[in-house]
N, C-alpha and C positions, 0 to 999 in steps of 0.2 A: 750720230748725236741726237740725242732725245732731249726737245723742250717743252714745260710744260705754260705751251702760248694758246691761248684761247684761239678758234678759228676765226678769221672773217666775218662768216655769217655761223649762222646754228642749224647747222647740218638741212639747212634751204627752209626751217621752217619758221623763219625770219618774215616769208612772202605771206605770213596767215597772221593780217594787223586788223586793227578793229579799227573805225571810224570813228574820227573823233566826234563827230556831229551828231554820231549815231548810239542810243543803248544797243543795238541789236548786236547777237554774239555768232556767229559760225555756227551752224550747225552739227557737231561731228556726233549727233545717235545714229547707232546701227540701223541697217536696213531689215524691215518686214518682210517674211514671209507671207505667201496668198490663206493661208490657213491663219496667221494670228491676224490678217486683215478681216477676215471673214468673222471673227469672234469680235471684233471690234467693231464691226457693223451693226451687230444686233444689240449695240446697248446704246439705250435711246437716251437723250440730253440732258431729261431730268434727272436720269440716273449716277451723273457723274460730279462727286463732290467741285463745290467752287473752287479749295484749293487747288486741286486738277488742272482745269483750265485757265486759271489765272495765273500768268507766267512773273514770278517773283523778280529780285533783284539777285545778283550773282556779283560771284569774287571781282568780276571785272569791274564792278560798280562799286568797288573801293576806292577811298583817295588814296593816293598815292605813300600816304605817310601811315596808314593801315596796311597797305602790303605790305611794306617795307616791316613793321612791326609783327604780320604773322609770319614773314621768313626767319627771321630774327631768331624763331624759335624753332628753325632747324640748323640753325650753327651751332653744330658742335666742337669741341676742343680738335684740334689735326691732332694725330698721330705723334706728330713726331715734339708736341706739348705735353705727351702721355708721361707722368711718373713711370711707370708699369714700362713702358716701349725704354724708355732710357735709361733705365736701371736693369734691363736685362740683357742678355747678348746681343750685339749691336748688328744690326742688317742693313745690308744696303736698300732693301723695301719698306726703309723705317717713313717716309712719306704717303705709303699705302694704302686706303679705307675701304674696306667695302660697303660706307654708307657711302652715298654721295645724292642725298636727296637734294640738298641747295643746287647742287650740277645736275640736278635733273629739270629742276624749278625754270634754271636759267633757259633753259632750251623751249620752252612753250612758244615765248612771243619777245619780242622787242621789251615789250613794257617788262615784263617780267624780270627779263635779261638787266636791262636799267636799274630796277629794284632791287636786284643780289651782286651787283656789282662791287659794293662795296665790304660784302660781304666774302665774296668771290677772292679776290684780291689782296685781303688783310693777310693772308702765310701765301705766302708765295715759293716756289722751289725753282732748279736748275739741274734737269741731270745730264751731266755730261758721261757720253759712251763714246770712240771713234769711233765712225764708220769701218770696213773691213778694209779699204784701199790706204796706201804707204801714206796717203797728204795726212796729215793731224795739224791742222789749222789754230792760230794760239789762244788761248783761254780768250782775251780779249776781244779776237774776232768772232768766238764764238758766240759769245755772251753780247755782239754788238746788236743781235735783232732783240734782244730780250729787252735790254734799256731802251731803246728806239720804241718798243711800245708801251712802256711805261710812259715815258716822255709825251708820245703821244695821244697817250689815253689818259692822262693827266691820274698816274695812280699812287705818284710820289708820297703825296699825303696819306694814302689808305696803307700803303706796307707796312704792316708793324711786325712781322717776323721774314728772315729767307732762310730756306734748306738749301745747299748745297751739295747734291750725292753725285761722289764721282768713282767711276766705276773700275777706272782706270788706275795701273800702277806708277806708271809714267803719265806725266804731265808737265808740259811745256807754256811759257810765255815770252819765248825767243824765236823768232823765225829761222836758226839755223836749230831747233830743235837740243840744244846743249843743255844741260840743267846748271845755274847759279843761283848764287842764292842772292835771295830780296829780288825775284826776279817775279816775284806775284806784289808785290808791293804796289806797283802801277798798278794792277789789276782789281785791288781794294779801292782805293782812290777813286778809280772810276766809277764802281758797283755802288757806292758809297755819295758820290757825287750824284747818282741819278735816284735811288732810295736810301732812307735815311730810317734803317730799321731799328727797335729795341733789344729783338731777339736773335740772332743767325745761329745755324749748325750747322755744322761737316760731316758731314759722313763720307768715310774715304778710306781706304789703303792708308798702312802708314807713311808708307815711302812718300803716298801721294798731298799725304797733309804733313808730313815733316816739309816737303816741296812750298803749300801755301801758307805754311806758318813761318818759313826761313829757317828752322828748326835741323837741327843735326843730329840723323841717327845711322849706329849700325846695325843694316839688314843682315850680316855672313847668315844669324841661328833663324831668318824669319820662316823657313822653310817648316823649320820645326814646330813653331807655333799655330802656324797654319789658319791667322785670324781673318776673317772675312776683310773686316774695319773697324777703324773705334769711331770712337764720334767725340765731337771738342765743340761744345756749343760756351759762346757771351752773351752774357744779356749787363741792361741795362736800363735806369727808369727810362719811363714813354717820356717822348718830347714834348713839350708844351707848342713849340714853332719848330717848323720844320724848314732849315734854311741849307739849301743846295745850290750848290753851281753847276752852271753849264757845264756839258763834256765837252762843246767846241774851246770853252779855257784851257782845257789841259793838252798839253803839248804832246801830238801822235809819238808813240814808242815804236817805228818800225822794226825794231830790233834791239840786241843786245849791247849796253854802254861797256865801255872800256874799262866801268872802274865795279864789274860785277864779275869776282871770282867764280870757278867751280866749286861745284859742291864739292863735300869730303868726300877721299876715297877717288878724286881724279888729280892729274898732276896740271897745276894751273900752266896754261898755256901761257906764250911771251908775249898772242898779242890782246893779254889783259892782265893790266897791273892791279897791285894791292891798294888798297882804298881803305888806309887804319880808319880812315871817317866814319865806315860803315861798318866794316870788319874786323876783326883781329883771330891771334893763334890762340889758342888754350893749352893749356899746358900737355896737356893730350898730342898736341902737337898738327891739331884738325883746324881750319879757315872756319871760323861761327861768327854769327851773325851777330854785331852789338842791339840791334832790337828788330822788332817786326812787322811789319806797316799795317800787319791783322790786328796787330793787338792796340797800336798806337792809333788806328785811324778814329776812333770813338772815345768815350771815358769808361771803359768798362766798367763792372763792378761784381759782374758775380762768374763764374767758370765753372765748367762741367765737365769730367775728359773722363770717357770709358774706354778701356783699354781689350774688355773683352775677358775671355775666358785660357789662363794657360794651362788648359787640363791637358794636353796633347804632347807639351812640352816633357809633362813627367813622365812619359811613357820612356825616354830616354836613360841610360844607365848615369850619366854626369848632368843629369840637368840643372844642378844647382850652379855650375860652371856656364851653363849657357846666360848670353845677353839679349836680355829682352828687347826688340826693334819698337822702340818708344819714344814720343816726343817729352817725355814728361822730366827728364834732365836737361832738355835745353831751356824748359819752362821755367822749374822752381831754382835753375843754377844749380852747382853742388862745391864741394867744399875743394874742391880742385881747379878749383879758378874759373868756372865756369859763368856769366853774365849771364843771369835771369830774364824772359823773354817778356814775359806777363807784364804787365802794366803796373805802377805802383797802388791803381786806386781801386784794383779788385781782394774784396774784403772777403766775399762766400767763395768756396772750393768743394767741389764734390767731384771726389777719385770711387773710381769702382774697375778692380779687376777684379776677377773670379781667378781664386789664388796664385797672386803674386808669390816669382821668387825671393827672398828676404833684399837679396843684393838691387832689386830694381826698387821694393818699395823703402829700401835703408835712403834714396833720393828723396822723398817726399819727409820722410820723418827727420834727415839732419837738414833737410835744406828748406824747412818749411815757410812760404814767402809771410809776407805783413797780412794777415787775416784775422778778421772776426768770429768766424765762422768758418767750423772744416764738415765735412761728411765723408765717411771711409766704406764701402761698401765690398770686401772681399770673399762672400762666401755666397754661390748661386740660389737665387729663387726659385727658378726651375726646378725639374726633377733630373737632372743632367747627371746626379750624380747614381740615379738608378737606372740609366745607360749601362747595360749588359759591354755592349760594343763601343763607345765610347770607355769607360772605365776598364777595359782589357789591360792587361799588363802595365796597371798601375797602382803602385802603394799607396792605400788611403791614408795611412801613418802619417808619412807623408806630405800629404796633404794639409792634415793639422798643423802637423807640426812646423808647417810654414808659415799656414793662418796666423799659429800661437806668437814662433817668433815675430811676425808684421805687427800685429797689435806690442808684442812686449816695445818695440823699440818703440812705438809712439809712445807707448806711457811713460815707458820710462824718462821720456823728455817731459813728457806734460806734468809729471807729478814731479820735478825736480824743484827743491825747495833752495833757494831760491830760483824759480823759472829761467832760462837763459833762451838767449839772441830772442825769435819773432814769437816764441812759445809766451814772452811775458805780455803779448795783446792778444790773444787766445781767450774768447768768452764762452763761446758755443761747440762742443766736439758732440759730434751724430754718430755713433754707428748703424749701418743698413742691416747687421747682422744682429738685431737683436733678438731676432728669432729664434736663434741658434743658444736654445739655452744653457749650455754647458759654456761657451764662450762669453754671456752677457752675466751672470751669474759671478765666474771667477772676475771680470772687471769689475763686478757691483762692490765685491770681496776686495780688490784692489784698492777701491777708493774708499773705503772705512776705512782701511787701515792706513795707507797713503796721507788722506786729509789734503794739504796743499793748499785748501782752498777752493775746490772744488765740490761740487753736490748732483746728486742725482736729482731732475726734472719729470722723468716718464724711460718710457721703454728705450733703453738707446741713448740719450738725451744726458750730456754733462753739461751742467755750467759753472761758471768760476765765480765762488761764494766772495763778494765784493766786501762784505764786513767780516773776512778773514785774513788778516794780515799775512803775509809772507815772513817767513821763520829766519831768523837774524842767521848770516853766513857764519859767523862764529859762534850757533851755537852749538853745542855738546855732540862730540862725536857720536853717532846711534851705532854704529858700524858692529855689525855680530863678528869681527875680525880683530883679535890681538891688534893692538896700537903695535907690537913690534913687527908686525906683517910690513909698515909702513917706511921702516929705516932698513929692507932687504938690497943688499948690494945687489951687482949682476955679473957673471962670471961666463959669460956665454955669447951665441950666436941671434942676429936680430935681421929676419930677413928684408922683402922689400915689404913685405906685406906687414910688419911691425910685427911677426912672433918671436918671441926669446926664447930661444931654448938655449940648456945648458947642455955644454960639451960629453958631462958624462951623464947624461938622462941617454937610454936607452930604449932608440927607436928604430923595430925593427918592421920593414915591408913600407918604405917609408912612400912607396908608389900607390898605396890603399888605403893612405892615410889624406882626410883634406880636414885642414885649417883653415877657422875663417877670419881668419887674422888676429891680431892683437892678442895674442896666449903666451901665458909664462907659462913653462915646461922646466922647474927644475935639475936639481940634479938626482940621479939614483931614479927618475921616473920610468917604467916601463910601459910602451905601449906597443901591443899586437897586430901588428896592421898584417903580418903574414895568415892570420887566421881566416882566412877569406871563405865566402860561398859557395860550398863544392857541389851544389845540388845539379844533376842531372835535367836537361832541358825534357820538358813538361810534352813541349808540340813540336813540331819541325818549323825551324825557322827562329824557334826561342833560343835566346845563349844561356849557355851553361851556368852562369853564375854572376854576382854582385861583381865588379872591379874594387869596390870600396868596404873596408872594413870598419873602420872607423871615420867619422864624420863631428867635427868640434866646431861650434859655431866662435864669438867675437866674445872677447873678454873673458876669457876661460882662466884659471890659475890651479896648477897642479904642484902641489906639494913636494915634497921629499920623500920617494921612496915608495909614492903610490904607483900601483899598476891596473891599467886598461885593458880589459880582455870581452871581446866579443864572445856573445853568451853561445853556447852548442848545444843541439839535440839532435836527434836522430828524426829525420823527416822523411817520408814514402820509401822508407825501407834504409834510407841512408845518413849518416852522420854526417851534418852540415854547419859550419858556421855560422851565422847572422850579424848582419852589420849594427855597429854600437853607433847611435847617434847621442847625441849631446848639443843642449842650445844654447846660448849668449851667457855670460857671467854665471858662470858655474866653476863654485871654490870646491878642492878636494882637498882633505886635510893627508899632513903626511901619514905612511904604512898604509894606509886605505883600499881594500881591491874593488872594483868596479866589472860587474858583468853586468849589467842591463840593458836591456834591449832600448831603453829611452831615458836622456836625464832633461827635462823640461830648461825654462830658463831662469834663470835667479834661483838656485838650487846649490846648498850650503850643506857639504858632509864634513863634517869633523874626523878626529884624528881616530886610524886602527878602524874603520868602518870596512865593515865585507857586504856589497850590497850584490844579490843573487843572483842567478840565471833569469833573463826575461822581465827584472821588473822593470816598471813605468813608473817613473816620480815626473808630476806636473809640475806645474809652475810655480816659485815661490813657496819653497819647501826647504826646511832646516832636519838635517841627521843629525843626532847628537853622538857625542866618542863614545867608542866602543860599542855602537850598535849593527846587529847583527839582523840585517833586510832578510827575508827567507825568501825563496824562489819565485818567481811568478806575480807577487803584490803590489797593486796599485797604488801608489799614495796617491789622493788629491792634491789640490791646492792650498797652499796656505796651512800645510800641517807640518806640526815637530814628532819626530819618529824618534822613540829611542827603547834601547831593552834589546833583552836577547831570550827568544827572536825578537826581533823590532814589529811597533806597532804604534799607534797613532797616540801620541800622551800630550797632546796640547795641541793650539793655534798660532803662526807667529804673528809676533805681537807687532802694533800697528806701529815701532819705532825701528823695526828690524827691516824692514821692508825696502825705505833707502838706503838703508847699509850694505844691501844685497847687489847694489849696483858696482862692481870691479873695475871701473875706469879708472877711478883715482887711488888705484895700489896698483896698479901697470903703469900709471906714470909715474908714482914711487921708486919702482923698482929700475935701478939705474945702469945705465950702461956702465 
């Protein structure tokens, strides 16, 4: 276990004090040589300036409140204060500095030591490691010489920040070592009792801060992500009075109470009962926490959760199937009954994964809590993505294409006229990504057309235009979809995951095919999921080919009579298939063939459409009927493609844009 406690003394040079009675200072100049004593001889008295010999005053002959004033101006921001350190891949060295002039300062003399005290002390950290032997002693005990000298050194009043890095995956505050949850609860309480900061952060394993936040995750896929830690830091205004209690008030926890279940994922034992006071089931069917004594013990206001980098994950043939091991569903709730952890009176939020898969960040955008203020930061700073060997056998496609869907699903909330649930207190929306000009560009493009109420501020920066009134729920349907799309019966099958498909739509290789829920699949529709991958592995060790052929993301609608075919060419000698992706609310008109290699989201083909081998259509794109896409063509964003061959003949217009939203013609469409 590593703390970071000041020693006793200052490594013994504590015994070298000036006299108070005295100007005179220690002498520490180097020793003479017989040869520069001998040149020193021969220069006679009047030769040597007055200033010379006449011994000035020095730093020690400052008062006390000018020291204190030139240290002053060797504190710098900590590390783990840094914009730059917290919005990048999150480390467990994130408390780190290689300045450390003030801790050099402190080590001269006593006096000195007294003068940066308070400086010393203002970010305080904890790192907890076990030692190599079986005891692992409980947070509480650990952390009890840490309090103890705050206490004693009277530094309650100087903490205005703590780090907490904990290095460890498991962590314990039970003496028989069991993990339940709110079992760190006491252990805030205490921390908390003895400094009374405005800042704290985490930095930890997730397992290990889903443990000190009460938070319920599943680790089965964490293997796969392979994340160091995230970090979860509260802040909070500075205190005007600083009012703490004693730790001898709080009643000692030798151990685990009888009304603190196991965590998910063990079977609660008989000799501890359910306690609905603190806990309940979710519909999930997992023991969760009804709140968290992290988040209750203060009035928080602002939250920070880095989640880290999932580039590791897409190296996987099914990654989009994998569950991200994250606290951020036990945080914001989700729409499965899950009770939100966070506080009600934290207004700022700032999320940063380094690309989220759509199904983890679809939490934060349907279950967004009461906030003022959001910042979204998805796409790396670094140069992570010009890693040779990190980027191995992974699609950058991909990648975007997950970006594109995370953002679509936020906007699509944010710009719904009328706002719904916590999206209508929503002033300030930040992206970290506005560097990424192809991504800040199509949003700029989004919100001209969109409107809402919204206006751009600066790079990144939405706010919600206050002398913009919200658009009457009745009025005029925009919808670029036939009014008869809306009175469609349903003649067909509705899985668990809400897709409808009709009995006779025609789906063959239905093992290669993934839905992201929510897709009507008429009847007479054909889709190719037998067309798979056949490419020949590259290296020893690579597999042979994609599992998945086609890939449909959430609110999809296919027509009558279209068909779906992964697009083919012949690659390093051999004829291969490639997998058809497709993102969120993407309407196909009936007869329409579809081979491209990508259809973005909110992507509208009209009827008898033949779109080609390999194209790409981005986001928020209208085909008009009977247009014939030719091979290989990119559409942008926000264009109407029509002709034969097809080619770009206009913009969609800024009233088409929510029409393009297909949630409310899936709930039309009736069983």
């Amino acid at each position: 276990m590593i703390s970071n406690l000041p020693p006793s003394n200052s490594n013994g040079l504590e015994d070298l004090t000036i006299d108070k009675n005295s100007t005179e200072v220690p002498s520490l100049q180097p020793q003479t040589n017989q040869s520069e004593d001998t040149l020193i001889s021969h220069v006679t008295p009047h030769t040597i300036p007055g200033a010379v010999t006449k011994q000035g005053p020095t730093i020690e002959d400052l008062p006390n409140e000018l020291l204190v004033n030139i240290f002053s101006h060797l504190d710098i921001e900590p590390p783990s204060y840094s914009h730059t350190t917290l919005h990048d891949e999150p480390t467990l060295e994130v408390t780190s500095s290689e300045i450390q002039n003030l801790k050099n300062c402190s080590l001269i003399s006593k006096r000195w030591r007294q003068a940066t005290l308070r400086l010393l002390f203002k970010h305080t950290r904890y790192i907890l490691k076990y030692s190599e032997d079986d005891y692992r002693p409980i947070l509480n005990d650990l952390t009890g010489p840490f309090r103890q000298f705050i206490r004693e050194g009277s530094f309650a009043d100087i903490v205005s920040s703590f780090t907490l890095v904990v290095r460890e995956k498991t962590i314990s505050n039970c003496h028989d070592g069991r993990p339940r949850l709110c079992e760190f609860d006491g252990f805030w309480k205490r921390l908390f009792n003895t400094i009374d900061p405005s800042t704290v952060l985490i930095a930890a394993p997730v397992e290990a801060l889903a443990s000190l936040t009460s938070s319920t995750i599943n680790d089965v896929d964490s293997w796969v992500f392979d994340i160091e830690c995230h970090y979860l830091r509260l802040q909070r205004p500075e205190s005007k009075e600083v009012v703490l209690t004693e730790i001898e008030d709080l009643p000692e926890e030798s151990g685990p109470t009888t009304s603190d279940p196991l965590l998910p994922g063990t079977s609660l034992s008989s000799d501890y009962y359910f306690d609905d006071s603190l806990h309940y089931i979710c519909p999930a069917g997992r023991v969760s926490a009804k709140s968290s004594g992290f988040f209750q013990v203060r009035s928080w206001t602002s939250l920070l959760l880095n989640e880290g980098s999932n580039l590791k994950a897409f190296k996987t043939d099914l990654w989009w199937e994998l569950e991200t091991p994250s606290i951020l569903r036990s945080l914001v709730g989700t729409q499965s009954g899950t009770l939100p952890l966070i506080n009600s009176g934290i207004r700022s939020m700032r999320y940063i994964a380094i690309f989220p898969i759509t199904a983890q960040f679809e939490c934060l955008a349907q279950g967004l809590p009461r906030l003022d203020h959001l910042y979204c930061q998805l796409v790396p700073r670094n140069d992570a993505l010009e890693d040779e060997e990190l980027m191995k056998k992974i699609d950058v496609e991909d990648l975007w294409m997950e970006r594109n869907n995370c953002y679509a699903q936020l906007m699509r909330e944010m710009f719904n006229n009328p706002p719904e649930g916590n999206y209508r207190y929503l002033k300030t929306f930040e992206s970290g990504d506005a560097a990424d000009t192809d991504a800040w560009h199509m949003a700029v493009e989004f919100v001209k057309r969109a409107g809402g109420g919204w206006k751009i501020t600066g790079d990144g920066v939405f706010e919600r235009d206050t002398g913009i009134e919200d658009s009457s729920s009745d009025a005029p349907n925009a919808s670029p979809f036939p009014d008869e799309l809306y009175r469609w019966a349903w003649n067909g099958l509705t899985n668990d995951t809400g897709n409808k498909v009709s009995r006779r739509s025609q789906i063959i290789g239905t093992t290669n095919i993934i839905l992201g829920g929510k897709t009507v699949i008429q009847a007479e529709v054909i889709i190719r999921g037998d067309l798979l991958r056949t490419l020949p592995p590259s290296t020893q060790g690579e597999k042979a080919g994609n599992a998945v052929a086609v890939a449909i993301g959430r609110y999809c609608f296919f027509s009558r009579g279209c068909e779906l075919r992964p697009p083919g060419k012949i690659y390093r000698g051999t004829f291969s298939y490639f997998p058809l992706k497709i993102g969120d609310h993407v309407f196909v008109g009936p007869g329409s063939i579809i081979e491209a290699a990508m259809l973005g989201n909110h992507v509208n083909i009209g009827a008898n459409v033949v779109v080609g081998k390999f194209v790409i259509v981005k986001d928020f794109v209208k085909i008009l009927e009977g247009t014939v896409v030719p091979p290989n063509m990119v559409i942008p964003s926000f264009s109407v493609v029509g002709g034969c061959p097809g080619r770009v003949v206009g913009e969609v217009a800024e009233g088409e844009i929510e029409g393009m939203d297909l949630r409310e013609i899936y709930r039309a469409v009736r069983n």
